[in-house]
Biopython code that builds the backbone (N, CA, C, O; Angstrom):
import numpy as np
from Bio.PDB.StructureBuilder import StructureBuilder

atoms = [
    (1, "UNK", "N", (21.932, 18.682, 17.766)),
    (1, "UNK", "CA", (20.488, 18.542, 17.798)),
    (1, "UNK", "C", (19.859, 19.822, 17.265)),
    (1, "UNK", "O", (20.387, 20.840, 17.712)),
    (2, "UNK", "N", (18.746, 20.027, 16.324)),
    (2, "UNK", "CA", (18.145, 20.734, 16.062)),
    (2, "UNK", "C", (16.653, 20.805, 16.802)),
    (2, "UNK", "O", (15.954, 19.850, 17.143)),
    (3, "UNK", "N", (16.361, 22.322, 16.955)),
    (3, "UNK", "CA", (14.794, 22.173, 17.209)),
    (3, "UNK", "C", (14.385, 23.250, 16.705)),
    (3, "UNK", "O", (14.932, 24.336, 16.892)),
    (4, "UNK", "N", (13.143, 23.020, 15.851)),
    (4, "UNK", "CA", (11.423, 23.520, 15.268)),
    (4, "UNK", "C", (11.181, 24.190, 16.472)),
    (4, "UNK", "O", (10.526, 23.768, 17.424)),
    (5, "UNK", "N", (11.751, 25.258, 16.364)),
    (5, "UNK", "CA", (10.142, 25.918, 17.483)),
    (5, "UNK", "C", (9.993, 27.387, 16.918)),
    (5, "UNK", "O", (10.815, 27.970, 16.211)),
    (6, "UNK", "N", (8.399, 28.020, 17.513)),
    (6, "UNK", "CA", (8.435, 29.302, 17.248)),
    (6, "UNK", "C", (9.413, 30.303, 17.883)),
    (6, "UNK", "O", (8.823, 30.784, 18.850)),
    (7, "UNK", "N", (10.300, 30.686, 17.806)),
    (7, "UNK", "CA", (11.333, 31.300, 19.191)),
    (7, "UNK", "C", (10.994, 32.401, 19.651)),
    (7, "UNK", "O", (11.852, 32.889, 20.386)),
    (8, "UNK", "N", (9.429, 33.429, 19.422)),
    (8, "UNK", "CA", (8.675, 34.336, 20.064)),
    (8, "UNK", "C", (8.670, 33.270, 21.553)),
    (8, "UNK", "O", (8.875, 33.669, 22.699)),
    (9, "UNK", "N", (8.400, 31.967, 21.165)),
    (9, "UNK", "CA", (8.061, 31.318, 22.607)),
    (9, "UNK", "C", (9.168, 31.476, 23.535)),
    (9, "UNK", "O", (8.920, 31.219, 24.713)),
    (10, "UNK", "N", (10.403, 31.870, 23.211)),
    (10, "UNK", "CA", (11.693, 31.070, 23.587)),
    (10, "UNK", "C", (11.862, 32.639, 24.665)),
    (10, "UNK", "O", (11.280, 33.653, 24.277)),
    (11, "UNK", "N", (12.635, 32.675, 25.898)),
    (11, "UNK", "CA", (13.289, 33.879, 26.272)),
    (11, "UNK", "C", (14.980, 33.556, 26.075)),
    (11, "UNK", "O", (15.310, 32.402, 25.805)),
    (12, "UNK", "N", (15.917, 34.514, 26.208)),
    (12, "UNK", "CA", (16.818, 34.579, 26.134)),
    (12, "UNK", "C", (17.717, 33.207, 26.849)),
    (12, "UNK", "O", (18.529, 32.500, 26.253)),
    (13, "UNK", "N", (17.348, 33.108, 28.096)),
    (13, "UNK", "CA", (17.269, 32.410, 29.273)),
    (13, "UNK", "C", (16.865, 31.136, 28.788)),
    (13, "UNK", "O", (17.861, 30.534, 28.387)),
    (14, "UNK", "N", (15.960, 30.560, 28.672)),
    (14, "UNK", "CA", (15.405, 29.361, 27.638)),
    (14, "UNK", "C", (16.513, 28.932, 26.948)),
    (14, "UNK", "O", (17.356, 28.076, 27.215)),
    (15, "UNK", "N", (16.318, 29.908, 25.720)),
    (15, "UNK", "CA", (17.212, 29.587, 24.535)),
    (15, "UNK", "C", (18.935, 29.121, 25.182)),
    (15, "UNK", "O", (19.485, 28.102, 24.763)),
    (16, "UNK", "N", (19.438, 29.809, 25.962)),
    (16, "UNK", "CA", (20.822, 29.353, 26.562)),
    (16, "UNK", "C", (20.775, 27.704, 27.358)),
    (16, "UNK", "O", (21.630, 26.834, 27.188)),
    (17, "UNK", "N", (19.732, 27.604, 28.103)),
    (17, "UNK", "CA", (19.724, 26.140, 28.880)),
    (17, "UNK", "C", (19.737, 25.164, 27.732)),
    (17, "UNK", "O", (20.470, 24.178, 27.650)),
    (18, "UNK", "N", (18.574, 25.670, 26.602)),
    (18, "UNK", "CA", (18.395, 24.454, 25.426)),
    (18, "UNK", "C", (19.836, 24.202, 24.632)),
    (18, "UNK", "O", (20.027, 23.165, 23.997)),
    (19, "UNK", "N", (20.903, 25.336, 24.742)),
    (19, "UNK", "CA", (22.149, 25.136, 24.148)),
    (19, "UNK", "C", (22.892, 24.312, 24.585)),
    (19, "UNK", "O", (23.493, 23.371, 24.067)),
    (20, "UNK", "N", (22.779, 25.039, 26.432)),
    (20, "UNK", "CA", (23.758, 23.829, 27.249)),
    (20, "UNK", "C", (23.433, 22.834, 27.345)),
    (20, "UNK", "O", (24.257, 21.951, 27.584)),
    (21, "UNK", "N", (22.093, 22.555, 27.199)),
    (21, "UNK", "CA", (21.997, 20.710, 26.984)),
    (21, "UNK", "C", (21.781, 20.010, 25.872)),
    (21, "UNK", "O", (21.407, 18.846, 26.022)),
    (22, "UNK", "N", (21.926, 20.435, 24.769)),
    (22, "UNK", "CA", (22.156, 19.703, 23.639)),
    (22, "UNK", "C", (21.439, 20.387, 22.671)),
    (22, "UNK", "O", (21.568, 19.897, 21.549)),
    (23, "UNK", "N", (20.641, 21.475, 22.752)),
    (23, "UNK", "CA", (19.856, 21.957, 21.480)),
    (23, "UNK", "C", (20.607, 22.593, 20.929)),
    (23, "UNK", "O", (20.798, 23.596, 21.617)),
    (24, "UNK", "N", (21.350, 22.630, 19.801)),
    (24, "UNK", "CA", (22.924, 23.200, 19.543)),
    (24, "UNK", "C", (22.152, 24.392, 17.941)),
    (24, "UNK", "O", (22.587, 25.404, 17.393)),
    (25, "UNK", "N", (21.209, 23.759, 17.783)),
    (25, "UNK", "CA", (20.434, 24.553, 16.541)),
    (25, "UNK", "C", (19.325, 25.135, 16.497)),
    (25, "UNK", "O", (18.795, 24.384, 15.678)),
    (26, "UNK", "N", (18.529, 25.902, 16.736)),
    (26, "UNK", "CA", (16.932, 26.271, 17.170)),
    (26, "UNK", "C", (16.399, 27.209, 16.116)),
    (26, "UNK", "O", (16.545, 28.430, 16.158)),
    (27, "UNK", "N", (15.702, 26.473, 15.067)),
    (27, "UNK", "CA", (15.169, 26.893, 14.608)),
    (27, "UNK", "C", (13.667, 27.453, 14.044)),
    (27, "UNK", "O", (12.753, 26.768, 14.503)),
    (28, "UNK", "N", (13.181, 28.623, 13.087)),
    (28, "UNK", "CA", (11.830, 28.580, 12.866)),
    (28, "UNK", "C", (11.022, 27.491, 12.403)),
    (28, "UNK", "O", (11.589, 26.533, 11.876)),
    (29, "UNK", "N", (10.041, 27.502, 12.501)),
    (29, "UNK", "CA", (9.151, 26.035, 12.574)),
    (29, "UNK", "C", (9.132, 25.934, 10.911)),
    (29, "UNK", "O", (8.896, 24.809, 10.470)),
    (30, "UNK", "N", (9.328, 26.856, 10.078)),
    (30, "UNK", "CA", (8.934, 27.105, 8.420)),
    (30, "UNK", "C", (10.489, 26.335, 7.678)),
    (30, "UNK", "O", (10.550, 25.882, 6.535)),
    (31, "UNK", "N", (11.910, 26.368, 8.943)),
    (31, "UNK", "CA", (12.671, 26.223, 8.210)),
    (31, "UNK", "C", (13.513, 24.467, 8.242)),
    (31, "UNK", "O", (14.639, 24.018, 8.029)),
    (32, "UNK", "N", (11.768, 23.782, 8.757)),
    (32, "UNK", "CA", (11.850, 22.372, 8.997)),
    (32, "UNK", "C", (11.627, 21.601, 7.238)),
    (32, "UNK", "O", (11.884, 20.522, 6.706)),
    (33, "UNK", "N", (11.266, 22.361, 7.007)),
    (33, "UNK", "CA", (10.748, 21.535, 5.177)),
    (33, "UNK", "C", (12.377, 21.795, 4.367)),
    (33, "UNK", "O", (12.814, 20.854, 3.705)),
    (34, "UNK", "N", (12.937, 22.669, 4.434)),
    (34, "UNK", "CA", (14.545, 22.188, 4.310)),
    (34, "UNK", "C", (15.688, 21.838, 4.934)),
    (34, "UNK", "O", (16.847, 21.867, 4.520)),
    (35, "UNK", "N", (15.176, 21.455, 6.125)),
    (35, "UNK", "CA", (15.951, 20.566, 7.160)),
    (35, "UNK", "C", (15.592, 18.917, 6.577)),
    (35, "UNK", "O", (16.398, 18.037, 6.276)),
    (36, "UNK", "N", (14.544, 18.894, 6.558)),
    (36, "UNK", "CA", (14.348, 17.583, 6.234)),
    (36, "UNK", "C", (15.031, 16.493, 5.161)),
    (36, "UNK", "O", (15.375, 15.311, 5.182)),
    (37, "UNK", "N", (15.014, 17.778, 4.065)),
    (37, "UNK", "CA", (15.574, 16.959, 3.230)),
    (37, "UNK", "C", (17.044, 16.655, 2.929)),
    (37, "UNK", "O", (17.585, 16.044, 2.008)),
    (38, "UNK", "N", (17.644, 17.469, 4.327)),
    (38, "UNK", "CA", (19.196, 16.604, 4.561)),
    (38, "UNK", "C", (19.121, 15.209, 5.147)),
    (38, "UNK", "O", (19.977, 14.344, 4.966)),
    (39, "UNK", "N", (17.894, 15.055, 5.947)),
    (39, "UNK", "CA", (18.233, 13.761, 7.002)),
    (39, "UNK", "C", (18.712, 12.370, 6.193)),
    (39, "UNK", "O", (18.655, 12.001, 5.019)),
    (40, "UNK", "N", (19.077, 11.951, 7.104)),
    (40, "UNK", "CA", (19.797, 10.007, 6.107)),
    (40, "UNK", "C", (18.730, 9.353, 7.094)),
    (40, "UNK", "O", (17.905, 9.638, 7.962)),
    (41, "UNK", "N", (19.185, 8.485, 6.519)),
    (41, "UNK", "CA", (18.488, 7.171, 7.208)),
    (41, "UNK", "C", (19.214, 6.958, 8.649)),
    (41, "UNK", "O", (18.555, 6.401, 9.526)),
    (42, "UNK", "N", (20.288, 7.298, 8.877)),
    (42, "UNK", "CA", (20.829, 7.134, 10.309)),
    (42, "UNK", "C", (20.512, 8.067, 11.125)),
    (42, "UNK", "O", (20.935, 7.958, 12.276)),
    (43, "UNK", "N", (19.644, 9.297, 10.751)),
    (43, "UNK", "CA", (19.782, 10.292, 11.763)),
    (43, "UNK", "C", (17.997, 10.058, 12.489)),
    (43, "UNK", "O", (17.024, 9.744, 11.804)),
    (44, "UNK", "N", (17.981, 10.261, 13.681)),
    (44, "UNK", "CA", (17.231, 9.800, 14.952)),
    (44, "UNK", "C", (16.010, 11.427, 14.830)),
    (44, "UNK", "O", (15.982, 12.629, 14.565)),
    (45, "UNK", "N", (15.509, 10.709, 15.090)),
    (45, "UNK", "CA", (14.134, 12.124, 14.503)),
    (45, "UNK", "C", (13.168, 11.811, 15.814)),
    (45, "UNK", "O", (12.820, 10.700, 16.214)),
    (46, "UNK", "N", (12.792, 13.280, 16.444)),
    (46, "UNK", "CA", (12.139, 13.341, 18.404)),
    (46, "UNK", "C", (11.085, 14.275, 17.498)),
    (46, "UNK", "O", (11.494, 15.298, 16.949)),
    (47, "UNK", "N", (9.522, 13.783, 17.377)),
    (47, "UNK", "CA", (8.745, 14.964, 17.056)),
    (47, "UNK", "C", (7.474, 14.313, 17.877)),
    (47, "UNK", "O", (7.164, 13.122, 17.899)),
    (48, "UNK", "N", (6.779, 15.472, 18.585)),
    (48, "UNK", "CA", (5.865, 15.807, 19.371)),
    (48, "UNK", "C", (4.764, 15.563, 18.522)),
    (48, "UNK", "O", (4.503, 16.479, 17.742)),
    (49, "UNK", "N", (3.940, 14.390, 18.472)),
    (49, "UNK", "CA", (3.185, 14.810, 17.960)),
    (49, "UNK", "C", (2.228, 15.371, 17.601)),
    (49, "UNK", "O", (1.879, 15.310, 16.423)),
    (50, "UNK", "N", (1.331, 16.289, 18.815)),
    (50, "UNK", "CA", (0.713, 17.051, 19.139)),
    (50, "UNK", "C", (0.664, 18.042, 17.906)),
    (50, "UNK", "O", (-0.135, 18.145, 16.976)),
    (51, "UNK", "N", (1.972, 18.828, 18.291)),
    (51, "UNK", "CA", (2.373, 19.950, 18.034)),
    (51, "UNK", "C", (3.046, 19.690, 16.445)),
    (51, "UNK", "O", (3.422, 20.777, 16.007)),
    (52, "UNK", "N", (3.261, 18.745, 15.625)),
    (52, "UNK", "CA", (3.956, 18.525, 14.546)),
    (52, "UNK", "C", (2.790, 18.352, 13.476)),
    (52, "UNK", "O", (2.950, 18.443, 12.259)),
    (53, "UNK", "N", (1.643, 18.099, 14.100)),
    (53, "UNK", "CA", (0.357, 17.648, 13.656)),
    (53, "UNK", "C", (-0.271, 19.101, 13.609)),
    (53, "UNK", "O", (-0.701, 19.245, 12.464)),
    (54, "UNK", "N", (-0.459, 20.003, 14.204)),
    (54, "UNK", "CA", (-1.028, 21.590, 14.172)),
    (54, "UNK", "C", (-0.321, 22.019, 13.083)),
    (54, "UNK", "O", (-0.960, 22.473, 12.134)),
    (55, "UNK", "N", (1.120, 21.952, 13.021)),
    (55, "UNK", "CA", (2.108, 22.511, 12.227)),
    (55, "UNK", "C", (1.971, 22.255, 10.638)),
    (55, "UNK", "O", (2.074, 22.993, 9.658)),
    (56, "UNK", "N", (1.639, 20.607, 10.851)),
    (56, "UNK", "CA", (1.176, 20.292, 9.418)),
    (56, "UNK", "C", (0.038, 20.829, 8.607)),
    (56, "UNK", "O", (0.111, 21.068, 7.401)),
    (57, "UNK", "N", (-1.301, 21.048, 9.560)),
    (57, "UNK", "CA", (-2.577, 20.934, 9.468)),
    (57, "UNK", "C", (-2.592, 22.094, 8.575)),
    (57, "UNK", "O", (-2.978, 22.211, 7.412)),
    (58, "UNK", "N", (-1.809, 23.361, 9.838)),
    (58, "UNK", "CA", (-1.446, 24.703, 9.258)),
    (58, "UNK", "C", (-1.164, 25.295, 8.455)),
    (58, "UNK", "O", (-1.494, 26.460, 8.233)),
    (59, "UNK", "N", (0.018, 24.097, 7.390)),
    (59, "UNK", "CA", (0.147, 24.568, 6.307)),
    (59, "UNK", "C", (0.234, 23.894, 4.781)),
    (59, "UNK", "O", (0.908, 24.131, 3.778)),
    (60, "UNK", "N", (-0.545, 23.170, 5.047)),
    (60, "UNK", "CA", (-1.302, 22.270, 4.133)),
    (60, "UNK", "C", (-2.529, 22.924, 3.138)),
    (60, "UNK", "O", (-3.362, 23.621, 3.718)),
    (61, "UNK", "N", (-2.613, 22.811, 2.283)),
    (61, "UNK", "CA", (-4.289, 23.091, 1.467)),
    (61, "UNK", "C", (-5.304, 22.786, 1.981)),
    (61, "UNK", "O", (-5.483, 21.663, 1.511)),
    (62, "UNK", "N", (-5.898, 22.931, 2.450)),
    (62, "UNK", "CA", (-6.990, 22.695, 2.341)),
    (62, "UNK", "C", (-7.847, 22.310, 1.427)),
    (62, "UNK", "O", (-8.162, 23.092, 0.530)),
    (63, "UNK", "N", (-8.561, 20.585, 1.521)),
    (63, "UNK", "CA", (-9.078, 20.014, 0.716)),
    (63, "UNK", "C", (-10.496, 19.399, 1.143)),
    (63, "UNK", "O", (-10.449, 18.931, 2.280)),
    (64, "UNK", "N", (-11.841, 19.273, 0.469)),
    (64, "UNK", "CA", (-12.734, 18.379, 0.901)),
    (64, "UNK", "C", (-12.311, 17.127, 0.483)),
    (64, "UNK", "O", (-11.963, 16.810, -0.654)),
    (65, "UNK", "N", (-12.371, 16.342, 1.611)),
    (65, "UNK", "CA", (-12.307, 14.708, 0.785)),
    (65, "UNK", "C", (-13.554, 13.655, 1.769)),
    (65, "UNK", "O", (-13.945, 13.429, 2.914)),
    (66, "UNK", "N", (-13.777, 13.251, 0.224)),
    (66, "UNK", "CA", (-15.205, 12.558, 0.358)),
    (66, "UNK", "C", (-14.935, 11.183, 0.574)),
    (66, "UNK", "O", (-13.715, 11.035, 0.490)),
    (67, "UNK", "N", (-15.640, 9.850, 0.869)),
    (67, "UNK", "CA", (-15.707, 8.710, 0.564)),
    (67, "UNK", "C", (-15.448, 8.138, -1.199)),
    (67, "UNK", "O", (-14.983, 7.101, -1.673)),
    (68, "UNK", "N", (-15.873, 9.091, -1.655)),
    (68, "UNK", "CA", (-15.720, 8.394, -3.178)),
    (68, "UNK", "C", (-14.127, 9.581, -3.579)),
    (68, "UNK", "O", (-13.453, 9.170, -4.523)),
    (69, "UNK", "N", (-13.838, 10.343, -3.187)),
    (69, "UNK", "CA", (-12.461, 11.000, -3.448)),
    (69, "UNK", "C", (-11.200, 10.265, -2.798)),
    (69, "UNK", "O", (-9.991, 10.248, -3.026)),
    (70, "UNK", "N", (-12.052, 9.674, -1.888)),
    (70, "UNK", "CA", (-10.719, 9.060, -1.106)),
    (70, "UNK", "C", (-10.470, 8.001, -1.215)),
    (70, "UNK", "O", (-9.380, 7.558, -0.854)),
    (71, "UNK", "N", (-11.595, 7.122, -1.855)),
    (71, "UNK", "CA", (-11.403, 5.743, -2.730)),
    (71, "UNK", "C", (-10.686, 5.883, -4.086)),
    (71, "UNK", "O", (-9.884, 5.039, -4.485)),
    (72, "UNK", "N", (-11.178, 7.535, -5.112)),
    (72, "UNK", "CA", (-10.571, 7.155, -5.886)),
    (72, "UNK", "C", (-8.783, 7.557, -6.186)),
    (72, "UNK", "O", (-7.952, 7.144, -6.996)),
    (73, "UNK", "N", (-8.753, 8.826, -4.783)),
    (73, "UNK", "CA", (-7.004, 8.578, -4.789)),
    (73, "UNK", "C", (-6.482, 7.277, -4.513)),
    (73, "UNK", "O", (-5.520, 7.061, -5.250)),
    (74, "UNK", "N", (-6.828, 5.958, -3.451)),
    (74, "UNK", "CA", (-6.325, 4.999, -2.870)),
    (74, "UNK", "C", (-6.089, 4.126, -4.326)),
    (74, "UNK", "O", (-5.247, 3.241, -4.476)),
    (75, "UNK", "N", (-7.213, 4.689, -5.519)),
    (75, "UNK", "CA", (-7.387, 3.721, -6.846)),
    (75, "UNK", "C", (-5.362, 3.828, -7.284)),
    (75, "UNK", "O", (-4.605, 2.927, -7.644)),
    (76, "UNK", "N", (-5.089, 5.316, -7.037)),
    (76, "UNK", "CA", (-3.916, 5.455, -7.842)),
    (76, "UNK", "C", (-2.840, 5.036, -7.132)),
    (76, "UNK", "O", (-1.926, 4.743, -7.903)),
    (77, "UNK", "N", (-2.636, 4.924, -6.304)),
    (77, "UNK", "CA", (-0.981, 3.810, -5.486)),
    (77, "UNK", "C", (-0.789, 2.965, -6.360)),
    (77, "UNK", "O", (0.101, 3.075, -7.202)),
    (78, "UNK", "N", (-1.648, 1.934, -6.285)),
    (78, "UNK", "CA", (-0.749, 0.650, -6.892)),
    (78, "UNK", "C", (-0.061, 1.442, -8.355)),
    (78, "UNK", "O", (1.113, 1.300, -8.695)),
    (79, "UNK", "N", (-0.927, 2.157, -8.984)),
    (79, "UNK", "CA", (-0.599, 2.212, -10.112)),
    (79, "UNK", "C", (0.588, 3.186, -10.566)),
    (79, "UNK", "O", (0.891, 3.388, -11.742)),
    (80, "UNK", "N", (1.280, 3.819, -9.329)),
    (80, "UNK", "CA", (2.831, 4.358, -9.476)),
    (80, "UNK", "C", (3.551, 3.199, -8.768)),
    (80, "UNK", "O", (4.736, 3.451, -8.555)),
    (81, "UNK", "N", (3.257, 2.348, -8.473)),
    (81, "UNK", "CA", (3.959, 1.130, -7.822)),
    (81, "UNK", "C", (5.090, 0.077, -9.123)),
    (81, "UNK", "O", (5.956, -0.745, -8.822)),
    (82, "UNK", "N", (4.696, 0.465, -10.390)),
    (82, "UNK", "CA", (5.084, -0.423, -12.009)),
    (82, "UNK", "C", (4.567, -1.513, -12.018)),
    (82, "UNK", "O", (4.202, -2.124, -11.014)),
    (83, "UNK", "N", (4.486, -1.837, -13.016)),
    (83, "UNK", "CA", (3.750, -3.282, -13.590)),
    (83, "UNK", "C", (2.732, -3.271, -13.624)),
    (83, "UNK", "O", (2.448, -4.212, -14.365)),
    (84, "UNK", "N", (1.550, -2.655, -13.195)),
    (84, "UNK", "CA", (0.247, -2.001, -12.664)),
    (84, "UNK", "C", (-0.222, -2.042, -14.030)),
    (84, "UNK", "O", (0.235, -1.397, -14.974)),
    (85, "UNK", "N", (-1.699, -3.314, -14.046)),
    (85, "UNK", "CA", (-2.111, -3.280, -15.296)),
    (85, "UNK", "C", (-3.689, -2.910, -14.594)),
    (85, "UNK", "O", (-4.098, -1.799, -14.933)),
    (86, "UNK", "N", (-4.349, -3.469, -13.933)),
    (86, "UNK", "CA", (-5.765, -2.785, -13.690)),
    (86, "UNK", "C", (-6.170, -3.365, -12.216)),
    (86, "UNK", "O", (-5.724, -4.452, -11.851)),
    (87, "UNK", "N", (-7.038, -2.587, -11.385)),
    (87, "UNK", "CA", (-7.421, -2.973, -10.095)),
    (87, "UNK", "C", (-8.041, -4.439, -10.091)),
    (87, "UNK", "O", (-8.774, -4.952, -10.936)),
    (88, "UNK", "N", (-7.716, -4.785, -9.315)),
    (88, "UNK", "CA", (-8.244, -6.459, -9.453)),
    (88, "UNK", "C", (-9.939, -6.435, -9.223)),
    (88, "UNK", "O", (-10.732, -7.261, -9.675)),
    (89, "UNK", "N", (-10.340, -4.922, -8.161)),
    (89, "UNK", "CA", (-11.453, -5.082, -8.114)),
    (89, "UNK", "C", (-11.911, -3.762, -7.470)),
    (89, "UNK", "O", (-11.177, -3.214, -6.648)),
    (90, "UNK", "N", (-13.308, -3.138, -7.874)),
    (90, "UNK", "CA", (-13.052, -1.244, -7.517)),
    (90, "UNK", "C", (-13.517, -1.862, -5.952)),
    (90, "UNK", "O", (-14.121, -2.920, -5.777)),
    (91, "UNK", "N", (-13.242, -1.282, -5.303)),
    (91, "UNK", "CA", (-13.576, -1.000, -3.454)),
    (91, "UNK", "C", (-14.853, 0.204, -3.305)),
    (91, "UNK", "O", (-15.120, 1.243, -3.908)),
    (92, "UNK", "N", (-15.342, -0.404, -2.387)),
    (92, "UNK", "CA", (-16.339, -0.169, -1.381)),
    (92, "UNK", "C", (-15.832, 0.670, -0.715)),
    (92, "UNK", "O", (-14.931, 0.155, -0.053)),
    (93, "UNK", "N", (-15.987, 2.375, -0.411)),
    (93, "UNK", "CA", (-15.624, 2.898, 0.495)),
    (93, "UNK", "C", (-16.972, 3.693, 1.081)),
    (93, "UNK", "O", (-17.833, 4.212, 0.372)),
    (94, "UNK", "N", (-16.954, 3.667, 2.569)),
    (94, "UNK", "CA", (-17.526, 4.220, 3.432)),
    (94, "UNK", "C", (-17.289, 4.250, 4.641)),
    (94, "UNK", "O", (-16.743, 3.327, 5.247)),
    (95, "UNK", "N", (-17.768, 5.594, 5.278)),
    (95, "UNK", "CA", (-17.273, 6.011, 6.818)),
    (95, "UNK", "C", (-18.457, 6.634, 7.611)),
    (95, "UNK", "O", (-19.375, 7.158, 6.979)),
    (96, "UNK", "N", (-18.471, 6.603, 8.753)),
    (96, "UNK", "CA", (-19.431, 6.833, 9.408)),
    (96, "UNK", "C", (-20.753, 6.213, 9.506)),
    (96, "UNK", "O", (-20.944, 4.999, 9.561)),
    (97, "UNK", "N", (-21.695, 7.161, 9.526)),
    (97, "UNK", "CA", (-23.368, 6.475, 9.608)),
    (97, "UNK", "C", (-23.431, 5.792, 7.686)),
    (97, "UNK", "O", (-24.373, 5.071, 7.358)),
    (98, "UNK", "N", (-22.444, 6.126, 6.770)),
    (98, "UNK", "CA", (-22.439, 5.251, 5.723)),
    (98, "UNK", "C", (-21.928, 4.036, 5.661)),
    (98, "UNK", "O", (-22.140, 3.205, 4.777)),
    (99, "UNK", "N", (-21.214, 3.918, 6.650)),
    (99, "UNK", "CA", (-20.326, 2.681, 6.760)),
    (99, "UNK", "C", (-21.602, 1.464, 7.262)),
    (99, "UNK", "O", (-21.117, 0.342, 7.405)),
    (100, "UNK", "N", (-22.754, 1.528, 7.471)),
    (100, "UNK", "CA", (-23.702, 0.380, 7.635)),
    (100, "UNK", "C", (-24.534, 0.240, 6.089)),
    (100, "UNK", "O", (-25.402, -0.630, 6.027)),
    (101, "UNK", "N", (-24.311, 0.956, 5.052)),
    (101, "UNK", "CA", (-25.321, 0.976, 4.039)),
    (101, "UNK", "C", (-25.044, -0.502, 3.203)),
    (101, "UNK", "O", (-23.929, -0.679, 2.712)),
    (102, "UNK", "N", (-26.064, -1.512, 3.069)),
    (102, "UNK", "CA", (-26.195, -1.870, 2.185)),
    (102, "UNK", "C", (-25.458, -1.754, 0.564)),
    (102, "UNK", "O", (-25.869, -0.834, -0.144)),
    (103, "UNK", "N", (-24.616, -2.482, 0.123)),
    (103, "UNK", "CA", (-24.151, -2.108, -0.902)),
    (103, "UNK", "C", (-24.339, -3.130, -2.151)),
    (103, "UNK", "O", (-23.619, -4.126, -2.210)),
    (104, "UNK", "N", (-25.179, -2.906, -3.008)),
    (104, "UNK", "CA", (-25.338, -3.966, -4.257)),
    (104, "UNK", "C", (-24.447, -3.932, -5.190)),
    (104, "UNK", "O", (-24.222, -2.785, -5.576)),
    (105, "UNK", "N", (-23.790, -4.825, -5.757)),
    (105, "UNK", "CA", (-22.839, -4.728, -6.981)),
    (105, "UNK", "C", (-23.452, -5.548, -8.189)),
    (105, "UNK", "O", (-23.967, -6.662, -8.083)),
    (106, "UNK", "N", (-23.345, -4.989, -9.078)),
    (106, "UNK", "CA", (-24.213, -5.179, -10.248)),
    (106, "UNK", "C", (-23.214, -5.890, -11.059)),
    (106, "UNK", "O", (-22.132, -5.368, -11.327)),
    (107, "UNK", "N", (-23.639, -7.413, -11.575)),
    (107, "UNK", "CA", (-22.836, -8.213, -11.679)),
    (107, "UNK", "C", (-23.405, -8.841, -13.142)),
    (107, "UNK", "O", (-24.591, -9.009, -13.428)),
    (108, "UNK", "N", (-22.133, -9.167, -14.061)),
    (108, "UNK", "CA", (-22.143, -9.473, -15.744)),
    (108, "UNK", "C", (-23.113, -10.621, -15.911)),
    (108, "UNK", "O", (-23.451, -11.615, -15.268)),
    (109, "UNK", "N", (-23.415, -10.033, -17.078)),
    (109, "UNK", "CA", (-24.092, -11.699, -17.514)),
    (109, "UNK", "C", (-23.385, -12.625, -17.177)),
    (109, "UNK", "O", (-22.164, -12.615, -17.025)),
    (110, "UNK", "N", (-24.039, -13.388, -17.056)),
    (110, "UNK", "CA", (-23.298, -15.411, -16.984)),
    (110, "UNK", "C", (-21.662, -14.788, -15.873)),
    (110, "UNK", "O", (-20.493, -14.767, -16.259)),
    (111, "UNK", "N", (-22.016, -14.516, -14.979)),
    (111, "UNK", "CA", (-21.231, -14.455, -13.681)),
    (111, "UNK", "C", (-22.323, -14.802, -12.737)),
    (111, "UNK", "O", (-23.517, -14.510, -12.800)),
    (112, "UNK", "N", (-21.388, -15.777, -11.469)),
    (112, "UNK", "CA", (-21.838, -15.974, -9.983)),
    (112, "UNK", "C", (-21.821, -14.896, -9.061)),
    (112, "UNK", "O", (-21.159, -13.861, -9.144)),
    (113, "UNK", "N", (-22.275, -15.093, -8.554)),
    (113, "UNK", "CA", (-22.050, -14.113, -6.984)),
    (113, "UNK", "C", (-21.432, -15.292, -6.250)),
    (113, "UNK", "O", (-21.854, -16.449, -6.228)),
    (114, "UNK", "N", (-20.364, -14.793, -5.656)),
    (114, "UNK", "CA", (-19.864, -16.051, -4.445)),
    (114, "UNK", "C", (-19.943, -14.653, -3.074)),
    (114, "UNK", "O", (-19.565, -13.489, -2.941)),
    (115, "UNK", "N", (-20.729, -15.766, -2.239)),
    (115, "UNK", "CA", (-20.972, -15.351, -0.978)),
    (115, "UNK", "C", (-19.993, -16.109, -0.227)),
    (115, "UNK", "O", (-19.672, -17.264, -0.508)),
    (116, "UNK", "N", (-19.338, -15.157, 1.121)),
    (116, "UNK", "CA", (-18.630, -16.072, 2.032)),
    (116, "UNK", "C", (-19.620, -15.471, 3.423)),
    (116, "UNK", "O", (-20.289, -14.442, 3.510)),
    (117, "UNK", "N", (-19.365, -16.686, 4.514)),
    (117, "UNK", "CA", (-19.834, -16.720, 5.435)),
    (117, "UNK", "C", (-19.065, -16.743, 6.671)),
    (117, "UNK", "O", (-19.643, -16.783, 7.757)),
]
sb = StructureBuilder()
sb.init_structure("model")
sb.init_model(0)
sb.init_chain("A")
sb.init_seg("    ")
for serial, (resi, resn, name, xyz) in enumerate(atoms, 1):
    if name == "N":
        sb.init_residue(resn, " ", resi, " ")
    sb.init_atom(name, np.array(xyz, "f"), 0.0, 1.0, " ", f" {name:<3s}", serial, name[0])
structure = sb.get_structure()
């Protein structure tokens, strides 16, 4: 068994009980991004998510993402997915006190509007 932790947290004492009961590896929290990429598909993964979620937050970029940034990354999935010839239809995104707005779509000559109810 391996464990992510900071080991400033750990005392000597600690660190020995976590051995005798199965923590056989204890490592820095930085040296989880090349741990990872040994795991298989058979190996059993215990993460806190509290604490795996700070860890991430921590060392991530920092990015603004908007309603219209985050619609137009969602635009690009399908389209590393293959075969991907064009969105069937652009999406409506909104969150919060935007998520009640009124939204008009401006529609081709000699096209219907179909309303559902």
């Amino acid at each position: 068994m391996h464990l992510f932790i900071n080991e400033n947290k750990l005392n000597d004492e600690i660190k020995s009980n976590l051995k005798e009961n199965g923590a056989l590896f204890i490592h820095s929290y930085n040296k989880i991004y090349k741990e990872v990429k040994k795991f298989t598909n058979s190996d059993v993964v215990l993460v806190h998510p509290d604490r795996m979620n700070y860890a991430l937050y921590n060392n991530i970029d920092k990015e603004v993402i908007t309603e219209i940034s985050s619609s137009n990354k969602l635009d690009t999935f399908p389209a590393e997915q293959g075969r991907f010839i064009r969105l069937s239809f652009k999406p409506i995104s909104s969150f919060g006190e935007h998520a009640t707005i009124v939204t008009c779509i401006l529609l081709m000559e000699n096209s219907f509007m179909i309303v559902t109810v």
